[in-house]
C-alpha positions as semicolon CSV with decimal commas, in nm:
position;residue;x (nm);y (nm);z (nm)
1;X;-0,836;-0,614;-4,423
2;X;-0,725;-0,733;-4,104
3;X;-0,448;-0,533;-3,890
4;X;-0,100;-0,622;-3,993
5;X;-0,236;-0,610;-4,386
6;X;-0,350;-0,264;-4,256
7;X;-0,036;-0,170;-4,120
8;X;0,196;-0,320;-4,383
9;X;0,016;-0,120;-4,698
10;X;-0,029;0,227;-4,466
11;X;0,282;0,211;-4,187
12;X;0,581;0,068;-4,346
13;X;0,879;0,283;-4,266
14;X;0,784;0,189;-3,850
15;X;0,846;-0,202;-3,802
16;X;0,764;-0,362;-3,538
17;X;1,058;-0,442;-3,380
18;X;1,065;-0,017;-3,331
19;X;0,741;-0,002;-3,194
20;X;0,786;-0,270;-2,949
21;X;1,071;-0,160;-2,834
22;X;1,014;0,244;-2,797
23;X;0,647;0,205;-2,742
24;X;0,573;0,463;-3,000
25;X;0,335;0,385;-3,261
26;X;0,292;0,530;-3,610
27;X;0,019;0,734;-3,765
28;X;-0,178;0,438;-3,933
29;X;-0,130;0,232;-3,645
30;X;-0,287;0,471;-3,446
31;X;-0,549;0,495;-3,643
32;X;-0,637;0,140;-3,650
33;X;-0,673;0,116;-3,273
34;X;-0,871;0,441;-3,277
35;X;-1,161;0,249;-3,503
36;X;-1,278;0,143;-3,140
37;X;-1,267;0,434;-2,997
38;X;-1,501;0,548;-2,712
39;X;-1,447;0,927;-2,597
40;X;-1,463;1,007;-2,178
41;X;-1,839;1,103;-2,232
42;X;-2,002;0,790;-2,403
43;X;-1,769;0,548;-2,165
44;X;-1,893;0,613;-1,877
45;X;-2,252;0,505;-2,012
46;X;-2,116;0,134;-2,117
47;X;-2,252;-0,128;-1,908
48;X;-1,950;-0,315;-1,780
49;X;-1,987;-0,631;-2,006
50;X;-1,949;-0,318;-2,296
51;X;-1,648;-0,195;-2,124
52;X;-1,495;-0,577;-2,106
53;X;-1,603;-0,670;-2,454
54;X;-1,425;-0,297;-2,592
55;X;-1,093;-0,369;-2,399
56;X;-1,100;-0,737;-2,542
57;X;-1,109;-0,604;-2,904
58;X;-0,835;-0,363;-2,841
59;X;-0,597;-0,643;-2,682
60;X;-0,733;-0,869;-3,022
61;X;-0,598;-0,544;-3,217
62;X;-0,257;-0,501;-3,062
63;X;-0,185;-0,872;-3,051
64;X;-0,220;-0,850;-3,448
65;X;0,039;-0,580;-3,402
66;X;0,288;-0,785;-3,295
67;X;0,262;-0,620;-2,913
68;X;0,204;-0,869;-2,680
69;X;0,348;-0,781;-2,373
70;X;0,103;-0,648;-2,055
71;X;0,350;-0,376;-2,044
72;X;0,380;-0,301;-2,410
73;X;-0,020;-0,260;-2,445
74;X;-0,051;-0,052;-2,185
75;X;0,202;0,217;-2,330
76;X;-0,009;0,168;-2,661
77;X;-0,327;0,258;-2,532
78;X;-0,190;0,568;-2,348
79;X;-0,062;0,704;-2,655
80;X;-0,433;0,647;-2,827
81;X;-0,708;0,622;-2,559
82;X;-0,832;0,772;-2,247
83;X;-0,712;0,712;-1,939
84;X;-1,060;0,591;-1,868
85;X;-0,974;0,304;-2,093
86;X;-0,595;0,252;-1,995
87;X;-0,785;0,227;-1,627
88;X;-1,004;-0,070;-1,725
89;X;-0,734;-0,230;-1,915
90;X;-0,542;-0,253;-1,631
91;X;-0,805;-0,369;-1,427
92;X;-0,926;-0,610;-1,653
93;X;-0,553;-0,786;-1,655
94;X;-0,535;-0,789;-1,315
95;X;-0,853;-0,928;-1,198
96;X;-0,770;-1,228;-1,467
97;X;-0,433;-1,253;-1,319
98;X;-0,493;-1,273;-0,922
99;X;-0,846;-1,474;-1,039
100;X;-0,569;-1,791;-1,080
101;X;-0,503;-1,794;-0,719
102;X;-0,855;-1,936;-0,672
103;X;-0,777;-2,170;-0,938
104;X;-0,452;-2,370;-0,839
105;X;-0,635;-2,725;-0,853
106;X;-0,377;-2,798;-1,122
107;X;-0,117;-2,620;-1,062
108;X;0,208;-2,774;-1,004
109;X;0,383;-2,714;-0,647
110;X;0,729;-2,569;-0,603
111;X;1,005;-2,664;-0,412
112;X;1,224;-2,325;-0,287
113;X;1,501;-2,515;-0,508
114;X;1,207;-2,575;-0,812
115;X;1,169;-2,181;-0,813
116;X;1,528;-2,085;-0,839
117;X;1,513;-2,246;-1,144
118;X;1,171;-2,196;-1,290
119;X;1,226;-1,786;-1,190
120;X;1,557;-1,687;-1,026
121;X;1,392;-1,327;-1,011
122;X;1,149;-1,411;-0,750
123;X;1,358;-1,637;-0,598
124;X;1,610;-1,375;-0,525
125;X;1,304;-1,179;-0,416
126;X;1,241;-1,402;-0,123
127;X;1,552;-1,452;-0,015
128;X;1,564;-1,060;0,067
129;X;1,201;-1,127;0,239
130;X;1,364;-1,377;0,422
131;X;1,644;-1,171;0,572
132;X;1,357;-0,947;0,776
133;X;1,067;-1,159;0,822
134;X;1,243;-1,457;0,861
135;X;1,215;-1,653;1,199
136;X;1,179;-2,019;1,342
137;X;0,785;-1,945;1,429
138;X;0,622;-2,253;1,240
139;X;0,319;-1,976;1,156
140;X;0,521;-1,699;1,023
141;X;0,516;-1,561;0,720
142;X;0,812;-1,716;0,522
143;X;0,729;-2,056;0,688
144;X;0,334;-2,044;0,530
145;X;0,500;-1,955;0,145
146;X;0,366;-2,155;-0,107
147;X;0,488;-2,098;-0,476
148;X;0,319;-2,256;-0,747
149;X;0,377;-2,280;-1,136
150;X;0,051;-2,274;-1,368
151;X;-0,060;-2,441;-1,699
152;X;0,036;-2,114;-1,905
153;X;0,359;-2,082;-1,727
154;X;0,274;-1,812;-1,468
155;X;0,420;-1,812;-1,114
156;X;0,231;-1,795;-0,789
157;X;0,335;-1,692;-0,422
158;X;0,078;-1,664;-0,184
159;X;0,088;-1,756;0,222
160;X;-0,106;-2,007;0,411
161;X;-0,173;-1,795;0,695
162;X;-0,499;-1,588;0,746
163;X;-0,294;-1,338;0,894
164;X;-0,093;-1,279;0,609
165;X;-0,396;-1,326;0,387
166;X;-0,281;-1,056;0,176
167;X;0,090;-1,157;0,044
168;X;0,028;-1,284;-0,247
169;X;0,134;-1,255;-0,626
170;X;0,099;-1,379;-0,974
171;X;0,446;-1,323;-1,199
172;X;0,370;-1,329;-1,543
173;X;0,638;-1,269;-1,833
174;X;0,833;-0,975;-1,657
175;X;0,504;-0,848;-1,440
176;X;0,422;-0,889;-1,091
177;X;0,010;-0,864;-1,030
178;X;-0,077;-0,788;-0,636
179;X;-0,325;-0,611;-0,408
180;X;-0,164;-0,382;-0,140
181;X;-0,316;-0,453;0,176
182;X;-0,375;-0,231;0,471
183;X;-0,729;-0,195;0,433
184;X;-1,011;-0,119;0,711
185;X;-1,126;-0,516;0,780
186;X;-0,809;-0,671;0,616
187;X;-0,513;-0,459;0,738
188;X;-0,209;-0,692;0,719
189;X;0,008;-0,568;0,447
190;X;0,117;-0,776;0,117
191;X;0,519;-0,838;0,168
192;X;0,583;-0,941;-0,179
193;X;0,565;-0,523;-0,242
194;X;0,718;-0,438;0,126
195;X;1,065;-0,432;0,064
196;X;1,304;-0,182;0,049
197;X;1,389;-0,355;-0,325
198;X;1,194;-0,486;-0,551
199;X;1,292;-0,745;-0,834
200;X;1,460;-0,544;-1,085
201;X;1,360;-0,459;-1,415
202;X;1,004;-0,584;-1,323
203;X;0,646;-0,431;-1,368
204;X;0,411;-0,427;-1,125
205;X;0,048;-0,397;-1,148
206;X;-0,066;-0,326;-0,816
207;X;-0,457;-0,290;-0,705
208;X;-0,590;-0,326;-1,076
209;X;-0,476;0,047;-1,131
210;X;-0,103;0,176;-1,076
211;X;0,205;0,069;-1,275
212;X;0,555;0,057;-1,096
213;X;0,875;0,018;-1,306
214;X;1,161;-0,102;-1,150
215;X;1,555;-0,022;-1,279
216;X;1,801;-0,289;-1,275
217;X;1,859;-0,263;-0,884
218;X;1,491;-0,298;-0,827
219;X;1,480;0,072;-0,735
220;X;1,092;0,234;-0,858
221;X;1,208;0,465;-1,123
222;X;0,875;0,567;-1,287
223;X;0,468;0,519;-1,116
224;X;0,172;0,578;-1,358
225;X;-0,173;0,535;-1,166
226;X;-0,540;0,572;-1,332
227;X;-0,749;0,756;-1,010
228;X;-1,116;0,733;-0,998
229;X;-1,326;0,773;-0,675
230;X;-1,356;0,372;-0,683
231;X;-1,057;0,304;-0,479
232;X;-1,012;0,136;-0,172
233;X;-0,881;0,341;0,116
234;X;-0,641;0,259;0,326
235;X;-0,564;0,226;0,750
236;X;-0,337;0,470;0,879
237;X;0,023;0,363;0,866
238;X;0,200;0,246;1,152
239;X;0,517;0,408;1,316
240;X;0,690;0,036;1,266
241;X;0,619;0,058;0,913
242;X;0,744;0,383;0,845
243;X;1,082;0,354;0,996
244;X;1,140;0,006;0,819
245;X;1,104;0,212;0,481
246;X;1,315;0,472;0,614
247;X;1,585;0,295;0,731
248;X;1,555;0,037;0,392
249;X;1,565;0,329;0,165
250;X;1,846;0,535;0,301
251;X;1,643;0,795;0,490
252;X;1,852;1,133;0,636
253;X;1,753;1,298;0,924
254;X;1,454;1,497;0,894
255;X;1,350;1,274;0,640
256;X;0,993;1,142;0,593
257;X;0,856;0,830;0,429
258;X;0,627;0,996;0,166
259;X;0,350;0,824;-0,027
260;X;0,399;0,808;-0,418
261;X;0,026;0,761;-0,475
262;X;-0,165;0,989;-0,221
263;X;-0,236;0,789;0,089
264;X;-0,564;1,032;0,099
265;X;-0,663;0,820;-0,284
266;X;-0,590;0,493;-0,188
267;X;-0,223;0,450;-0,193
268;X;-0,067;0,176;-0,069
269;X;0,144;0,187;0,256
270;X;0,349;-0,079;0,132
271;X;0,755;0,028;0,073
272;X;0,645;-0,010;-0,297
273;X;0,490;0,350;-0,288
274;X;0,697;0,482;-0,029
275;X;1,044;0,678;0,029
276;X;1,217;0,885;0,228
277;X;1,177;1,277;0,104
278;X;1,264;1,592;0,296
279;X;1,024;1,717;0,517
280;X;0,974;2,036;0,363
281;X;0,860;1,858;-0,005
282;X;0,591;1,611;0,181
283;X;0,415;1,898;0,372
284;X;0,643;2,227;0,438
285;X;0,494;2,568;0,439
286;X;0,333;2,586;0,026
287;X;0,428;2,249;-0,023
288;X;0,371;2,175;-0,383
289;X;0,347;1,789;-0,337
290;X;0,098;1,893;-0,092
291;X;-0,090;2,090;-0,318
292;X;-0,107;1,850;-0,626
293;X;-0,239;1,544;-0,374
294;X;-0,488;1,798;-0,275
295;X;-0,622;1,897;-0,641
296;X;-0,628;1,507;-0,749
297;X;-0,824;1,471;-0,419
298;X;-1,077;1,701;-0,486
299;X;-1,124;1,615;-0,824
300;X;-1,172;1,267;-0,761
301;X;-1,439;1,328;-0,500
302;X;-1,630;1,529;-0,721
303;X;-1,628;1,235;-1,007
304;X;-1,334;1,356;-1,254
305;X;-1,022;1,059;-1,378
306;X;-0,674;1,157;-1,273
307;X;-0,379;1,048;-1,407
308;X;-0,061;1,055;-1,215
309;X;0,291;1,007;-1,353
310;X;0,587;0,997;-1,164
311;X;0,957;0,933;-1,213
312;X;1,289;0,892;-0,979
313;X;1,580;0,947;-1,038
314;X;1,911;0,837;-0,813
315;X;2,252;0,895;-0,727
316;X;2,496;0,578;-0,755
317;X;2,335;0,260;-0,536
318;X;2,089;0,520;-0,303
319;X;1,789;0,361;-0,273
320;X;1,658;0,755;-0,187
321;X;1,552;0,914;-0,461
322;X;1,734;1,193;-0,535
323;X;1,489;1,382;-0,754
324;X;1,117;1,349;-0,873
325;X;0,912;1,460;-1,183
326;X;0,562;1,463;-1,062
327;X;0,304;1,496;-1,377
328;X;-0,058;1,480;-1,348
329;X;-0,337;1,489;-1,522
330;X;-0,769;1,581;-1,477
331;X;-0,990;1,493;-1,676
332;X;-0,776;1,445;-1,973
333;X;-0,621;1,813;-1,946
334;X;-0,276;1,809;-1,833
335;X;-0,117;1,948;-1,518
336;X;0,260;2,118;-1,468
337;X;0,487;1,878;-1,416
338;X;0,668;1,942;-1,102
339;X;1,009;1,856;-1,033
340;X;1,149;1,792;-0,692
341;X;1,504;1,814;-0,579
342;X;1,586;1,559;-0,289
343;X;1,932;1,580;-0,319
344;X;2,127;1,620;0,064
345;X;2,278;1,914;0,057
């Protein structure tokens, strides 16, 4: 019995079109994606070609489900795995993604003109790149873009330059796959997740690992990130850097540009995981964001899986968010979920 005969005889009252679009599933589907199950314990004993070969039957399993989407997969899995295996799902996308940019022998170029009309999104995206990095240096950054469209459809961006070595992107059907730079030996930053906003209603899969959702005025409304002690860590930000994100993202006085995912776990310093918070929520006397970065910190150095899950919310157009849910979990057991007012008062 193969899986949509399995879900038609056992899960008829939840079509498809429900699942897909509130990412719940229903008992039997469940169930059928469970038949691969692997618990915490007995994963981290796979070799890796196990671990590859498990997530490949799982996206074979949804894909019979009618859920196709990078995005719509991921939610699945949540709701029925480990985060151990929602971690090397979204690794395993991502590496295949950002592996094309090695591959562009037959790829076909794009004109700035071409991409307007092949993806208006990212289009739009580099115009606002253009309004603060733009200049008439023949080496900078917007002057080295390349953008590319591939055999399957995807889009590329990527500079030229060595010193931007870092900006680049794959877009693929509403998701945006990058690696955040600022790391010890390659410290330029990626600019195609350094603005102040992002293309709206996008995905993006940044460093094989963390999830950013965008709202329609490319605000980041929600950030789920799988932590394990494999991450890459990260140079210290620069002063330049902060104030950019400040001053992009509405910043009051007093205000500080606070890391979404811990800076201290690998967290980009890109304005993708940045805003501007009060002072007294980023570090203040018994600061409970403090605390929580802290606990996944310490857990992660003595071997556990975190999960963090964060969402925004905002007041009219402020790009500052005005209050944060920050949930977590450790090892599978989950955390208080704290809630942050950044309202001005």
């Amino acid at each position: 019995m193969n899986g949509i005969e399995y879900i038609d005889e056992t899960g008829k009252n939840t079509s498809l079109e429900d699942v897909k679009s509130k990412f719940e599933l229903s008992d039997s589907q469940k169930d059928y994606l469970k038949e691969l199950n692997v618990n915490p314990a007995d994963w981290e004993g796979l070799s890796e070609q196990s671990k590859k070969e498990t997530v490949a039957d799982l996206k074979d399993r949804m894909e019979e489900m009618g859920i196709s989407s990078v995005k719509e997969q991921d939610q699945a899995l949540q709701e029925t795995y480990s985060k151990e295996i929602v971690g090397e799902f979204r690794k395993e996308v991502s590496d295949e993604k950002l592996e094309q940019l090695n591959h562009l022998e037959n790829a076909t170029p794009l004109s700035l003109e071409e991409l307007k009309e092949k993806c208006p999104e990212l289009y739009n995206q580099i115009e606002k790149m253009n309004k603060r990095l733009g200049n008439d240096c023949e080496d900078g950054i917007m002057n080295t873009l390349r953008y590319a469209e591939l055999e399957n459809g995807d889009i590329v961006a990527y500079s030229t330059n060595d010193m931007y070595s870092n900006s680049k992107m794959v877009y693929s059907d509403g998701t945006v796959y990058a690696k955040s730079g600022g790391a010890k030996g390659s410290d330029n930053l990626n600019e195609f997740i350094n603005t102040a906003k992002l293309m709206p209603e996008t995905t993006y899969c940044v460093d094989g690992r963390s999830m950013y959702e965008t709202d329609n005025q490319g605000r980041v409304e929600k950030v789920t990130t799988v932590v394990t002690d494999t991450y890459e860590e990260k140079l210290d930000r620069g002063q330049d850097q902060q104030e950019m994100i400040r001053q992009g993202k509405g910043a009051i006085e007093d205000d500080e540009s606070c890391h979404f995912v811990p800076h201290c776990l690998g967290g980009p310093n890109e304005a993708i995981n940045q805003a501007p918070m009060l002072r007294e929520i980023n570090r203040g006397e018994g600061s409970e964001w403090r605390t929580r970065e802290n606990d996944l910190k310490k857990a992660t150095d003595e071997g556990s899986t975190s999960w963090i899950e964060q969402h925004f919310s905002y007041e009219g157009d402020s790009k500052r968010p005005s209050t944060i849910e920050y949930g977590a979990e450790i090892d599978g057991e989950k955390q208080e979920t704290l809630t942050f007012n950044n309202k001005v008062s």
